[in-house]
PyMOL Python script that loads the backbone (N, CA, C, O; Angstrom):
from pymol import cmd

cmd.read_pdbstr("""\
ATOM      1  N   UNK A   1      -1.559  -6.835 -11.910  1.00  0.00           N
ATOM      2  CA  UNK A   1      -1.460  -5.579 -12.631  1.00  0.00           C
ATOM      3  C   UNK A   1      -1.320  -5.824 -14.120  1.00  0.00           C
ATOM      4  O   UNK A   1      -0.638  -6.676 -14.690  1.00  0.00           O
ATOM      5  N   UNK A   2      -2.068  -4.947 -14.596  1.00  0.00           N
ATOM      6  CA  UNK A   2      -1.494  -5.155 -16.482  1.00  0.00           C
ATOM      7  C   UNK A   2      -0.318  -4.672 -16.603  1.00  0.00           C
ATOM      8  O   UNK A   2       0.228  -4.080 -15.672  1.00  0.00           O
ATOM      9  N   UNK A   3       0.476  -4.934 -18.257  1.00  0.00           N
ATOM     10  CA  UNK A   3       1.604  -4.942 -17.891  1.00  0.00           C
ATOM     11  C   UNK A   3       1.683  -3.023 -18.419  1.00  0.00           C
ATOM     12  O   UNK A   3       2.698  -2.758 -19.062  1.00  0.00           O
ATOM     13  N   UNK A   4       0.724  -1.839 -18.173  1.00  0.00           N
ATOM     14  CA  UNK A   4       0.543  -0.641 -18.535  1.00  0.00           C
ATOM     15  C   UNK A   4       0.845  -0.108 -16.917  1.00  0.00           C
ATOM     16  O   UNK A   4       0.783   1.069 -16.561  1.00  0.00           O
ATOM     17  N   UNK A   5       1.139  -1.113 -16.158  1.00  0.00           N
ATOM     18  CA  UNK A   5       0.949  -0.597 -14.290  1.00  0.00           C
ATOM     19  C   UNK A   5      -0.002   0.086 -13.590  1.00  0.00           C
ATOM     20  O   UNK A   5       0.321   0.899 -12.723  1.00  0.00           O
ATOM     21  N   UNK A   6      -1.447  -0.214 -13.943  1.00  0.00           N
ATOM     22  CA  UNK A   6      -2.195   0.408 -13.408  1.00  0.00           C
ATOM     23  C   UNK A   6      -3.353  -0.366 -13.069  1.00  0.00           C
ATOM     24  O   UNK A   6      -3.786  -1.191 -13.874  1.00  0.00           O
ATOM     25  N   UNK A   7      -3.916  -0.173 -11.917  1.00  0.00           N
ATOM     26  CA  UNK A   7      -4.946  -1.185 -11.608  1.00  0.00           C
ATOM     27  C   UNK A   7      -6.612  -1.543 -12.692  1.00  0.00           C
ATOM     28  O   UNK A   7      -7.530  -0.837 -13.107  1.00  0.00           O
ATOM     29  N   UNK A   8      -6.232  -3.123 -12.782  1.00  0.00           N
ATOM     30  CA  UNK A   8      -7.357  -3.585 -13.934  1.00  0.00           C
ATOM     31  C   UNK A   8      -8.321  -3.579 -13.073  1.00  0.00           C
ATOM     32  O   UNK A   8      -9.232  -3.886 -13.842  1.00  0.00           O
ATOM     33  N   UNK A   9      -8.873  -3.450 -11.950  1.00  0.00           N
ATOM     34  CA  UNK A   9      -9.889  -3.522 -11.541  1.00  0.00           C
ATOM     35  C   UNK A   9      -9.918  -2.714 -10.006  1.00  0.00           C
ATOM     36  O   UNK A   9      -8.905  -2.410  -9.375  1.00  0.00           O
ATOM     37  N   UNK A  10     -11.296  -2.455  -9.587  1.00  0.00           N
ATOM     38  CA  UNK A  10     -11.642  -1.734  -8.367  1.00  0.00           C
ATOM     39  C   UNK A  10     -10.949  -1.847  -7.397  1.00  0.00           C
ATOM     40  O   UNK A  10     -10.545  -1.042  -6.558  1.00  0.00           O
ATOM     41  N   UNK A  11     -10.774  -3.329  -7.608  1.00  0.00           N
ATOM     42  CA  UNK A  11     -10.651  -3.478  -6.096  1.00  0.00           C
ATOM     43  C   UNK A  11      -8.694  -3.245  -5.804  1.00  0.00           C
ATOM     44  O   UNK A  11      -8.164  -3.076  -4.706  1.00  0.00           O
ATOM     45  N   UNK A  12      -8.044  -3.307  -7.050  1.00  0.00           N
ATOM     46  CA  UNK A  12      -6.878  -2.906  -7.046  1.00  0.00           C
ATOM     47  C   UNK A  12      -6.202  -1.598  -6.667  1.00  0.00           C
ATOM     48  O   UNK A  12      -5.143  -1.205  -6.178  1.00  0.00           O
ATOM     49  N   UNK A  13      -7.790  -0.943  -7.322  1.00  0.00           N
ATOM     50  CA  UNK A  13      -7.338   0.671  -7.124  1.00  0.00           C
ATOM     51  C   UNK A  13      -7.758   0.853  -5.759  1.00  0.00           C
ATOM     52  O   UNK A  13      -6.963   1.438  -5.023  1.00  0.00           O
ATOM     53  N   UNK A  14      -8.834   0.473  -5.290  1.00  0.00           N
ATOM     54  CA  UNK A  14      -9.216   1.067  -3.732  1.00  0.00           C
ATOM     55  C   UNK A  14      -7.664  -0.033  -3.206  1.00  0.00           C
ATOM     56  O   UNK A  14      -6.840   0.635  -2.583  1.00  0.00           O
ATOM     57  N   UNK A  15      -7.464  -0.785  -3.305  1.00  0.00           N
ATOM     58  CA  UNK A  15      -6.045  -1.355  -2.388  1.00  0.00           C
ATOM     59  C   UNK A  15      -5.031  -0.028  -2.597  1.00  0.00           C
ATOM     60  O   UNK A  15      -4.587   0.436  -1.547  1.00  0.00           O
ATOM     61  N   UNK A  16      -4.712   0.483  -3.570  1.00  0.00           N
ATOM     62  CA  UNK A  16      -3.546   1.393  -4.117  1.00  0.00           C
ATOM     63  C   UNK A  16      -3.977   2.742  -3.048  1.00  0.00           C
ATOM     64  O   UNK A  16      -3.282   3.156  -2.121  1.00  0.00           O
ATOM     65  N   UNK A  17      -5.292   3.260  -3.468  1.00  0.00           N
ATOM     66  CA  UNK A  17      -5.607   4.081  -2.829  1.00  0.00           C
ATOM     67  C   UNK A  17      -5.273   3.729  -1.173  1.00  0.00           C
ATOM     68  O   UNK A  17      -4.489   4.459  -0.566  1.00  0.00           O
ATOM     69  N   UNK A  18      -5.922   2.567  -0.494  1.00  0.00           N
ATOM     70  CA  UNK A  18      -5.750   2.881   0.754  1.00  0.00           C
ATOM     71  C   UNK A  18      -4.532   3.002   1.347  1.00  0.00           C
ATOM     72  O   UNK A  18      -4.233   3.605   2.378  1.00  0.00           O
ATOM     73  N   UNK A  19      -3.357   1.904   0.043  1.00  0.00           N
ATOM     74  CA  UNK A  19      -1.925   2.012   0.571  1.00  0.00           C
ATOM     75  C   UNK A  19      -1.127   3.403   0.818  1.00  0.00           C
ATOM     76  O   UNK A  19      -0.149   3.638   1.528  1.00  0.00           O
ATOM     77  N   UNK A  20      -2.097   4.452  -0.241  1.00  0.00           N
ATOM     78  CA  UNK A  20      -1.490   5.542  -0.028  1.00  0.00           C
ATOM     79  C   UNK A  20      -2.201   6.784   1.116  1.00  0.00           C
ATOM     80  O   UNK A  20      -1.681   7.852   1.438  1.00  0.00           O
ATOM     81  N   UNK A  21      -3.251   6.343   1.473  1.00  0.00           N
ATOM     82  CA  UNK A  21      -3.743   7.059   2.789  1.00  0.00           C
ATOM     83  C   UNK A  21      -3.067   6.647   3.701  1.00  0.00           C
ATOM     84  O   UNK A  21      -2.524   7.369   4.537  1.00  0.00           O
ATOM     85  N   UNK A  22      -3.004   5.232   3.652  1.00  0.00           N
ATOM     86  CA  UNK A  22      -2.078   4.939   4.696  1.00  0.00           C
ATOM     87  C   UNK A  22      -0.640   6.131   4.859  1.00  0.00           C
ATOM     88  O   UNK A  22      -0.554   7.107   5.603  1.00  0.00           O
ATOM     89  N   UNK A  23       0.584   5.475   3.641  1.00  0.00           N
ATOM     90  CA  UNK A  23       1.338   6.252   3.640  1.00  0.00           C
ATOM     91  C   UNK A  23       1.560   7.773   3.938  1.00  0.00           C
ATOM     92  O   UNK A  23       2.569   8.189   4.507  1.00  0.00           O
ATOM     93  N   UNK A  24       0.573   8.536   3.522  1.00  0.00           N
ATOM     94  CA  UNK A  24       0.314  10.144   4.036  1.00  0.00           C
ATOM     95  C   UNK A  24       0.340   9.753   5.606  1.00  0.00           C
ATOM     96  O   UNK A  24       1.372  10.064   6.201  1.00  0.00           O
ATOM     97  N   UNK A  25      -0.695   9.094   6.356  1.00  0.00           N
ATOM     98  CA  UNK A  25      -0.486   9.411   7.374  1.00  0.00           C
ATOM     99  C   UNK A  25       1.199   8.837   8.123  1.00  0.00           C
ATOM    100  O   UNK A  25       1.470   9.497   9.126  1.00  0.00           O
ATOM    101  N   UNK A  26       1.788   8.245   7.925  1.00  0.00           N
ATOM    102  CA  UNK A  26       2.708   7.828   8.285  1.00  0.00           C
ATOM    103  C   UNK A  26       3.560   8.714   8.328  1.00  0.00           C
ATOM    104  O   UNK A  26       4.111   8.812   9.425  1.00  0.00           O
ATOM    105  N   UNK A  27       4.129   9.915   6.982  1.00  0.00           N
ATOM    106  CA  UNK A  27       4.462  10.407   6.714  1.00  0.00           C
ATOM    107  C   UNK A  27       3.982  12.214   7.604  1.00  0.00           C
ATOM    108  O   UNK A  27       4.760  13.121   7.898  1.00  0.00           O
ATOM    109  N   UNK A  28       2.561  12.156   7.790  1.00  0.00           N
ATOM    110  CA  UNK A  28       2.197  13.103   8.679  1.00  0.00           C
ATOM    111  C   UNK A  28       2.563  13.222  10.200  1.00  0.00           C
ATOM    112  O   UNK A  28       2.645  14.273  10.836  1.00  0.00           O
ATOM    113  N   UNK A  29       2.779  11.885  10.687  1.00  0.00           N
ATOM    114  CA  UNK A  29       2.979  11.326  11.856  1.00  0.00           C
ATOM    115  C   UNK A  29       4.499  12.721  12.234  1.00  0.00           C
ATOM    116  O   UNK A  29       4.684  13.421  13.229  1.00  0.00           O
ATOM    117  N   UNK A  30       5.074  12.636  11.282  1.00  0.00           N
ATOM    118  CA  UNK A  30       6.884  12.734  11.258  1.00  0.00           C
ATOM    119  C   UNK A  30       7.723  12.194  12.114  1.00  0.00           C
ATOM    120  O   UNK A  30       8.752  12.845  12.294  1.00  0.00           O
ATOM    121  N   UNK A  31       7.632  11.392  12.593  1.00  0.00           N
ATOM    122  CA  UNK A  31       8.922  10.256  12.986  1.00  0.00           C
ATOM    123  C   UNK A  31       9.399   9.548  11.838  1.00  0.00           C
ATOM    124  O   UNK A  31       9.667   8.403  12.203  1.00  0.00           O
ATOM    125  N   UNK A  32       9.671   9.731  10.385  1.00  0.00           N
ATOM    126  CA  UNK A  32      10.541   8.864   9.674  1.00  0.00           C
ATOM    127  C   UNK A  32      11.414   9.427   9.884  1.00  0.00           C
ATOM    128  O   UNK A  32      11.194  10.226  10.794  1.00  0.00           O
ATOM    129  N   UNK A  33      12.528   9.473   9.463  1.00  0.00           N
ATOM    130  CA  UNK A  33      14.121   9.420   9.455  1.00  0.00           C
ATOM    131  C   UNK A  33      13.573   9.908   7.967  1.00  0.00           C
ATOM    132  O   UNK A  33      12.526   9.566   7.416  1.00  0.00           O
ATOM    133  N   UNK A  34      14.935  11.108   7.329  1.00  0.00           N
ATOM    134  CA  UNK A  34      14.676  11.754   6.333  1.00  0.00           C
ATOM    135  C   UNK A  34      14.918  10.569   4.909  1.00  0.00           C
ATOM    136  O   UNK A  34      14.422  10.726   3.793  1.00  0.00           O
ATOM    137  N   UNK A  35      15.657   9.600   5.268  1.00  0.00           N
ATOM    138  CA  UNK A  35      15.528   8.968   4.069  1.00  0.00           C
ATOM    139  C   UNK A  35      14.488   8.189   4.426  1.00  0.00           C
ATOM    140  O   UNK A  35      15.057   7.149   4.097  1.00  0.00           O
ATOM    141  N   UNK A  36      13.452   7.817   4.819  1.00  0.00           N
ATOM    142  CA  UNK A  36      12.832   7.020   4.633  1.00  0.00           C
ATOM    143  C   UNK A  36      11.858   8.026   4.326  1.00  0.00           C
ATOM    144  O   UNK A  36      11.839   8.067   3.095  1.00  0.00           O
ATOM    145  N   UNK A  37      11.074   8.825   4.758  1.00  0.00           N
ATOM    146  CA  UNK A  37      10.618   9.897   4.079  1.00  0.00           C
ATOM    147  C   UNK A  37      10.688   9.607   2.833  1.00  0.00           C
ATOM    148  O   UNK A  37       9.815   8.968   2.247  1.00  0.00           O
ATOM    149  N   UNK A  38      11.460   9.933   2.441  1.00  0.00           N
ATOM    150  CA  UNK A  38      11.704  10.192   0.374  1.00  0.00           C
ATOM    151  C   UNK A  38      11.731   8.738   0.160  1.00  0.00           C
ATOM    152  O   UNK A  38      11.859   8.455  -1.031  1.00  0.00           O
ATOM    153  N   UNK A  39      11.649   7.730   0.954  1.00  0.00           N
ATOM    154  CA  UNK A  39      11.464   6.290  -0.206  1.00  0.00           C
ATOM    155  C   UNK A  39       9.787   6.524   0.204  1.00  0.00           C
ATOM    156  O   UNK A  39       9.130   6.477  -0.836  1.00  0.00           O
ATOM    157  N   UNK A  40       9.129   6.704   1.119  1.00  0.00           N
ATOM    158  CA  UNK A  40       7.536   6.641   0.744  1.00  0.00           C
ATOM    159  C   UNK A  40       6.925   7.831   0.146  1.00  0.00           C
ATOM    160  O   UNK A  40       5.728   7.798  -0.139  1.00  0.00           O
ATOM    161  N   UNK A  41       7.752   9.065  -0.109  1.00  0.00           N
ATOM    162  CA  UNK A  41       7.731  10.009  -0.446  1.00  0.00           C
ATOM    163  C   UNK A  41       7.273   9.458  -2.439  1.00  0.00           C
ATOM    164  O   UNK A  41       6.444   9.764  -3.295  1.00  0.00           O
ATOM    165  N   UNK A  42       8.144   8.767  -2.322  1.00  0.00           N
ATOM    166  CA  UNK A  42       8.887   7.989  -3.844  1.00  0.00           C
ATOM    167  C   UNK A  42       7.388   7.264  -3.928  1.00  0.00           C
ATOM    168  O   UNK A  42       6.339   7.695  -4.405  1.00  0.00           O
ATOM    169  N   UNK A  43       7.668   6.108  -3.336  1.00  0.00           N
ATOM    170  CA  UNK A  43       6.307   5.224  -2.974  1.00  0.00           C
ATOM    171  C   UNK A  43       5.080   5.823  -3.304  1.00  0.00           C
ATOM    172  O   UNK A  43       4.306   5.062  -3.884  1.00  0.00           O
ATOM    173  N   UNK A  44       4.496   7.478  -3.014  1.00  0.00           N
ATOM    174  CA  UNK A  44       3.842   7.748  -2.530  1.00  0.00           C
ATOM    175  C   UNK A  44       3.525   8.536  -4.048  1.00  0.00           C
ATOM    176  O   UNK A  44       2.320   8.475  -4.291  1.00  0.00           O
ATOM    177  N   UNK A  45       4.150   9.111  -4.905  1.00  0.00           N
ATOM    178  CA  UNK A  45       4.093   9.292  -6.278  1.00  0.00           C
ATOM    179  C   UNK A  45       3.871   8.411  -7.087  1.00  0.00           C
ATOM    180  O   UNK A  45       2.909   8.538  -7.845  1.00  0.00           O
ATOM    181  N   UNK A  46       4.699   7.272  -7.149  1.00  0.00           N
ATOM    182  CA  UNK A  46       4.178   6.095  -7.900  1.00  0.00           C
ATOM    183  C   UNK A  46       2.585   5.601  -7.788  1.00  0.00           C
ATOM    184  O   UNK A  46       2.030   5.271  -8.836  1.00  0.00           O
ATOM    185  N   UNK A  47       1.761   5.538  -6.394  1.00  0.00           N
ATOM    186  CA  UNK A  47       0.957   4.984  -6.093  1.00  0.00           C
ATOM    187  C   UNK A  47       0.108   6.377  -6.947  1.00  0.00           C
ATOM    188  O   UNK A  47      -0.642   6.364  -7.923  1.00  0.00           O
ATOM    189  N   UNK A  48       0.446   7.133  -6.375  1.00  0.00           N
ATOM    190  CA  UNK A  48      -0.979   8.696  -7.018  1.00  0.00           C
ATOM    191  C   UNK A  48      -0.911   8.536  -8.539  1.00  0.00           C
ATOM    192  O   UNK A  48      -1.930   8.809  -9.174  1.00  0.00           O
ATOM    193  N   UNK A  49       0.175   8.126  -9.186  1.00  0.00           N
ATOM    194  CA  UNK A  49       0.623   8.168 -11.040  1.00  0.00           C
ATOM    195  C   UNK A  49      -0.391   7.054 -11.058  1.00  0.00           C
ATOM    196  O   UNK A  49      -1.365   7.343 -11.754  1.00  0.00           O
ATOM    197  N   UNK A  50      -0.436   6.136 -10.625  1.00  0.00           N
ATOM    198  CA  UNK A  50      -1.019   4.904 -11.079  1.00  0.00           C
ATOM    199  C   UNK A  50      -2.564   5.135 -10.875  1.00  0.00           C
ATOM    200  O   UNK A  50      -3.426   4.859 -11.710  1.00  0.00           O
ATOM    201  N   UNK A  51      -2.825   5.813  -9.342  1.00  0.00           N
ATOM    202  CA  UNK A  51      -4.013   5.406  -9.171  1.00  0.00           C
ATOM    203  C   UNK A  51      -4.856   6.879  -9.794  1.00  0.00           C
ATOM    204  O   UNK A  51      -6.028   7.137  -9.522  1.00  0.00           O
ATOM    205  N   UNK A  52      -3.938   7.758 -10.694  1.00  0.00           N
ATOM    206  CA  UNK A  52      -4.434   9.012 -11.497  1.00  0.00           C
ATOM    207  C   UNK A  52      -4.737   8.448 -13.129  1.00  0.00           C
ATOM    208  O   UNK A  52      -5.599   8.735 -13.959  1.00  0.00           O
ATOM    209  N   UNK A  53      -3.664   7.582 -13.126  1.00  0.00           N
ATOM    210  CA  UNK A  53      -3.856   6.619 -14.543  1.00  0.00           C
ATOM    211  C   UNK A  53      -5.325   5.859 -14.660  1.00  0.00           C
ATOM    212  O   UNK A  53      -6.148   5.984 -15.567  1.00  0.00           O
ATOM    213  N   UNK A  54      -5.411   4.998 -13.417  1.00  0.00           N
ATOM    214  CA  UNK A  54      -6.528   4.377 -13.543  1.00  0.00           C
ATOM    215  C   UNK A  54      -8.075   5.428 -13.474  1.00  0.00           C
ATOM    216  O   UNK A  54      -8.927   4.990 -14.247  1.00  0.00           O
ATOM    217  N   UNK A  55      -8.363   6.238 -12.971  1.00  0.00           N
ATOM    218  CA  UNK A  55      -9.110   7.462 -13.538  1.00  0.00           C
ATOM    219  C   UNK A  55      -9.627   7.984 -14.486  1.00  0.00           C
ATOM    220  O   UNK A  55     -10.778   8.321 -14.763  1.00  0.00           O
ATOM    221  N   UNK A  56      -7.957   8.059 -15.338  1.00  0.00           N
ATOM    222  CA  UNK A  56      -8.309   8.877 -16.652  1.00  0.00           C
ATOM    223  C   UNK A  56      -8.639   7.955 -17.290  1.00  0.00           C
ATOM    224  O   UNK A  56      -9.537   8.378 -18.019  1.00  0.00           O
ATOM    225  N   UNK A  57      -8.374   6.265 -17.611  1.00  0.00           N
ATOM    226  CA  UNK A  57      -8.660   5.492 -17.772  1.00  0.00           C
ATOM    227  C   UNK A  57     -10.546   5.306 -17.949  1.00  0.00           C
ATOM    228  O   UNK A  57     -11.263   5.071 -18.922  1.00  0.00           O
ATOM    229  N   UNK A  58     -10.815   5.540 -16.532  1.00  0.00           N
ATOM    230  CA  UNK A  58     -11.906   5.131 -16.327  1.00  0.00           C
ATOM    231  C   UNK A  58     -13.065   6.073 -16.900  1.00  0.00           C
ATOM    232  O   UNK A  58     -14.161   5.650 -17.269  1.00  0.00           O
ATOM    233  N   UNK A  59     -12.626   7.544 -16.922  1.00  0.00           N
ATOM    234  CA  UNK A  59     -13.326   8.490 -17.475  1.00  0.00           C
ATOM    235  C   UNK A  59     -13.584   8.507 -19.084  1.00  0.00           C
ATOM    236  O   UNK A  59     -14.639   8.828 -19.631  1.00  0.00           O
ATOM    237  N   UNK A  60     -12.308   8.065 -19.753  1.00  0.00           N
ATOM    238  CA  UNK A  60     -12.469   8.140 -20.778  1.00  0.00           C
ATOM    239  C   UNK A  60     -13.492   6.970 -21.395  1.00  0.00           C
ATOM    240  O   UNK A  60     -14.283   7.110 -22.327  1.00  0.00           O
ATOM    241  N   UNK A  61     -13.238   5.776 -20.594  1.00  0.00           N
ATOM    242  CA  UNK A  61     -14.088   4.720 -20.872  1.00  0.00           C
ATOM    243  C   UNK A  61     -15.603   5.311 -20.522  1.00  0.00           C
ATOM    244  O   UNK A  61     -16.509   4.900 -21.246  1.00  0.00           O
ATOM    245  N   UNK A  62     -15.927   6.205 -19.509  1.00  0.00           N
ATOM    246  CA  UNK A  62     -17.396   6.784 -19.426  1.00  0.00           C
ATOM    247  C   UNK A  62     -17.550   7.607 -20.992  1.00  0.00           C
ATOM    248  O   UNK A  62     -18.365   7.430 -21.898  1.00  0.00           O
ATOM    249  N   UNK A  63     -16.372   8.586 -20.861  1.00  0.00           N
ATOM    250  CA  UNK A  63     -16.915   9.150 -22.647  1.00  0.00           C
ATOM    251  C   UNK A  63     -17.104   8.185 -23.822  1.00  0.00           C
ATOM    252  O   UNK A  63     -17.701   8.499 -24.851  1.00  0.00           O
ATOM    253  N   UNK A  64     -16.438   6.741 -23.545  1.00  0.00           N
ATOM    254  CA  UNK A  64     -16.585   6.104 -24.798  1.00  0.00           C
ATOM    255  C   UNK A  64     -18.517   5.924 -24.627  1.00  0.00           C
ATOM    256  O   UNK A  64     -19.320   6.583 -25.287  1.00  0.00           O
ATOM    257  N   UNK A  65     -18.811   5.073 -23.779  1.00  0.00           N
ATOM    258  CA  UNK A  65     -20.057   5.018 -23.374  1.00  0.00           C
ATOM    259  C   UNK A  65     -21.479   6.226 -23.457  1.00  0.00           C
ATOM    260  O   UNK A  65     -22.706   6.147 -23.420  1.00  0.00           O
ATOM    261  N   UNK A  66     -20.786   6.955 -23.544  1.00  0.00           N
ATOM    262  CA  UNK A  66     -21.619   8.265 -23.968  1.00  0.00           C
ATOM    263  C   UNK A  66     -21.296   8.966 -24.653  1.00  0.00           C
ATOM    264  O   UNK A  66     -21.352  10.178 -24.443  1.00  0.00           O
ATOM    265  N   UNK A  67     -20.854   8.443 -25.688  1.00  0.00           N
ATOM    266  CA  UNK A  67     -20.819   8.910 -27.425  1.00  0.00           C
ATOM    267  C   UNK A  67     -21.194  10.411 -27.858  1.00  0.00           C
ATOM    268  O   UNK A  67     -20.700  11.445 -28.307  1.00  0.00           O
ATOM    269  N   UNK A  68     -22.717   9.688 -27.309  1.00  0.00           N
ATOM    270  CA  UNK A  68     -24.018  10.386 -28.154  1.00  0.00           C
ATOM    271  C   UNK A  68     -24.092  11.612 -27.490  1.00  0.00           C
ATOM    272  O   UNK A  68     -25.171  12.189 -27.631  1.00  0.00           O
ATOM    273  N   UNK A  69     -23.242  12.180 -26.800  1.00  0.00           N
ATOM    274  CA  UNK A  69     -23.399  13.432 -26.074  1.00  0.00           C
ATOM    275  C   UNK A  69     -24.121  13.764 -25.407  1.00  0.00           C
ATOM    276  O   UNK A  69     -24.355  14.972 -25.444  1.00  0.00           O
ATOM    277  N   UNK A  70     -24.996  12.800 -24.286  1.00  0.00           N
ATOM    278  CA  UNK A  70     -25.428  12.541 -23.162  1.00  0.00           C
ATOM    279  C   UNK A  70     -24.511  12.932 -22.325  1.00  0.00           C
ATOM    280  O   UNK A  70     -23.300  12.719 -22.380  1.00  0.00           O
ATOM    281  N   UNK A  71     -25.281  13.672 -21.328  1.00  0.00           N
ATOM    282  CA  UNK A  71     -24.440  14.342 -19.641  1.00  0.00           C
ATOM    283  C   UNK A  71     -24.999  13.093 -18.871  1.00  0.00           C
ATOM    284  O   UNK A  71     -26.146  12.657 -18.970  1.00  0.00           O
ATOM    285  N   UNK A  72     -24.068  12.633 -18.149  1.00  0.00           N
ATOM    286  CA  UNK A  72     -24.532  11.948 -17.204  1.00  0.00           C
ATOM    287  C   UNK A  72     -23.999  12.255 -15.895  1.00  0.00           C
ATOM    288  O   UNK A  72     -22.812  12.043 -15.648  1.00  0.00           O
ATOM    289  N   UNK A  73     -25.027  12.883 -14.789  1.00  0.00           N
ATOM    290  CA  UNK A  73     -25.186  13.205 -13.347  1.00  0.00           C
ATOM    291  C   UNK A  73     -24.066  11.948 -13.010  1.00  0.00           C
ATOM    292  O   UNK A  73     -23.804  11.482 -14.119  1.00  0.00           O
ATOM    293  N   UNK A  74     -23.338  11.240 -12.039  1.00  0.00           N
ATOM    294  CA  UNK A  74     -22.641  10.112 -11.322  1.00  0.00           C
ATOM    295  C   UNK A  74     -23.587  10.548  -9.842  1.00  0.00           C
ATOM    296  O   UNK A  74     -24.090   9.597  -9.243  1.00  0.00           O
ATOM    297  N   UNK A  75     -23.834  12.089  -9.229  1.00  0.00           N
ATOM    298  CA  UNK A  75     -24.359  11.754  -8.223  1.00  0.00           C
ATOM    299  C   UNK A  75     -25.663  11.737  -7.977  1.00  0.00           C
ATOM    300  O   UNK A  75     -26.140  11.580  -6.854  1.00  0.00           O
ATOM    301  N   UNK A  76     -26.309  11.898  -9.016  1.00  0.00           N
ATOM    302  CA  UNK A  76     -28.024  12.077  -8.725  1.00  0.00           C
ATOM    303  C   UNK A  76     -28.519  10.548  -8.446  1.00  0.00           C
ATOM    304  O   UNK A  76     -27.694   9.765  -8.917  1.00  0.00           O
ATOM    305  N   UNK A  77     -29.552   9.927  -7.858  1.00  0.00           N
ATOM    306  CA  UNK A  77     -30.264   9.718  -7.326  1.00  0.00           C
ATOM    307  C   UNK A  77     -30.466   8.768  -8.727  1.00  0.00           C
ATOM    308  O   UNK A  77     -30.371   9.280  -9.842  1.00  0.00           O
ATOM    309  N   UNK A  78     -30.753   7.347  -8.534  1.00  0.00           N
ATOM    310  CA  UNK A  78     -31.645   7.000  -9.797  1.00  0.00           C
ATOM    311  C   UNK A  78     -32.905   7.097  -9.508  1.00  0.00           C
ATOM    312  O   UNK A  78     -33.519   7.316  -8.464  1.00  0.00           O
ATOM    313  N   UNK A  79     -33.325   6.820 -11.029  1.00  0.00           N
ATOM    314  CA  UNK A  79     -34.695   7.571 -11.356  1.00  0.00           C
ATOM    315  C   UNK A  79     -35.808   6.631 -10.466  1.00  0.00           C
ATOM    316  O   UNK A  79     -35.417   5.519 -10.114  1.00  0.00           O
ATOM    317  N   UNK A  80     -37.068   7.021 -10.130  1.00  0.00           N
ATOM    318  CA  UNK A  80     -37.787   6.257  -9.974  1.00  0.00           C
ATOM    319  C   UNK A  80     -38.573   5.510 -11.027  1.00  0.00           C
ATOM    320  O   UNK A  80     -38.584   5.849 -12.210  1.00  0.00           O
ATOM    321  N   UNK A  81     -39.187   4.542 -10.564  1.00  0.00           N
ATOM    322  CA  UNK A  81     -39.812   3.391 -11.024  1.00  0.00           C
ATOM    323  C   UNK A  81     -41.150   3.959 -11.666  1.00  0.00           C
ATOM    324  O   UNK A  81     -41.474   5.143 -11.568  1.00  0.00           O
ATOM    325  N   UNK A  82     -41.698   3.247 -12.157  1.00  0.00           N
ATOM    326  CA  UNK A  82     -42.917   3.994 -13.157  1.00  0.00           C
ATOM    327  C   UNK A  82     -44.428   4.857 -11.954  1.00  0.00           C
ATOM    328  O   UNK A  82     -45.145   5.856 -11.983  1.00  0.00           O
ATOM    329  N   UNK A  83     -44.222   3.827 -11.187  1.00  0.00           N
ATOM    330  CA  UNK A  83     -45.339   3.861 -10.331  1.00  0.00           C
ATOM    331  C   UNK A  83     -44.981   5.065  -9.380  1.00  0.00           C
ATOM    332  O   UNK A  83     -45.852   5.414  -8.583  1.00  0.00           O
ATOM    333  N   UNK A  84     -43.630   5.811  -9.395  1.00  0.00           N
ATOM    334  CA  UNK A  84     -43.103   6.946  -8.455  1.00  0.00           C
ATOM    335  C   UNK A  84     -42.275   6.526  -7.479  1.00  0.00           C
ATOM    336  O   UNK A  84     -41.659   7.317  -6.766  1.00  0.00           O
ATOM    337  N   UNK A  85     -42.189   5.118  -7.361  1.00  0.00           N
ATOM    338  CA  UNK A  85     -41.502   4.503  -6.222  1.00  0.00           C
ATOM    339  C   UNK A  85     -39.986   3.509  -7.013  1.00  0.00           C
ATOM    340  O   UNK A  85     -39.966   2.900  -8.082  1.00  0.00           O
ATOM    341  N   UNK A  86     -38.862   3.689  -5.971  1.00  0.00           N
ATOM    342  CA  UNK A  86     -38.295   3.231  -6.525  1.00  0.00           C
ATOM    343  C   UNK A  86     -37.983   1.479  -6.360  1.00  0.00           C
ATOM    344  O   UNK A  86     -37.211   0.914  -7.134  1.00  0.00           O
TER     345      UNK A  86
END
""", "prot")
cmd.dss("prot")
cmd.show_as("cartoon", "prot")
cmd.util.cbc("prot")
cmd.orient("prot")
């Protein structure tokens, strides 16, 4: 982790992320005991702060990249190849 607590790379954040799907379901289950609840409850804020940090992070780094006031689609399709094919 950097020392800002938020994941430097993908594969940190999809770990963070899955730790906290995990946790929801655990927590959905309801067999914790009420304090344990509120420590993954706890757990379970820290992980969303961080993995909301790394986001805004990442978005803003897309606006640095597109300056020039270019929209850029994330879900369209890339373009095809000259010939129509991709």
């Amino acid at each position: 982790m950097t020392t800002s607590d938020t994941p430097d790379n993908p594969a940190e954040f999809e770990k963070d992320l899955e730790s906290l799907e995990a946790l929801v379901g655990r927590m959905e289950q309801g067999e914790l005991s009420l304090e344990a609840s509120l420590k993954e409850f706890e757990r379970g804020i820290a992980l969303t702060r961080r993995c909301q940090k790394a986001l805004t992070e990442a978005e803003q780094k897309v606006r640095r990249l597109t300056e020039d006031g270019t929209e850029i689609d994330l879900d369209m399709p890339e373009p095809a190849g000259p010939d129509g094919e991709d």
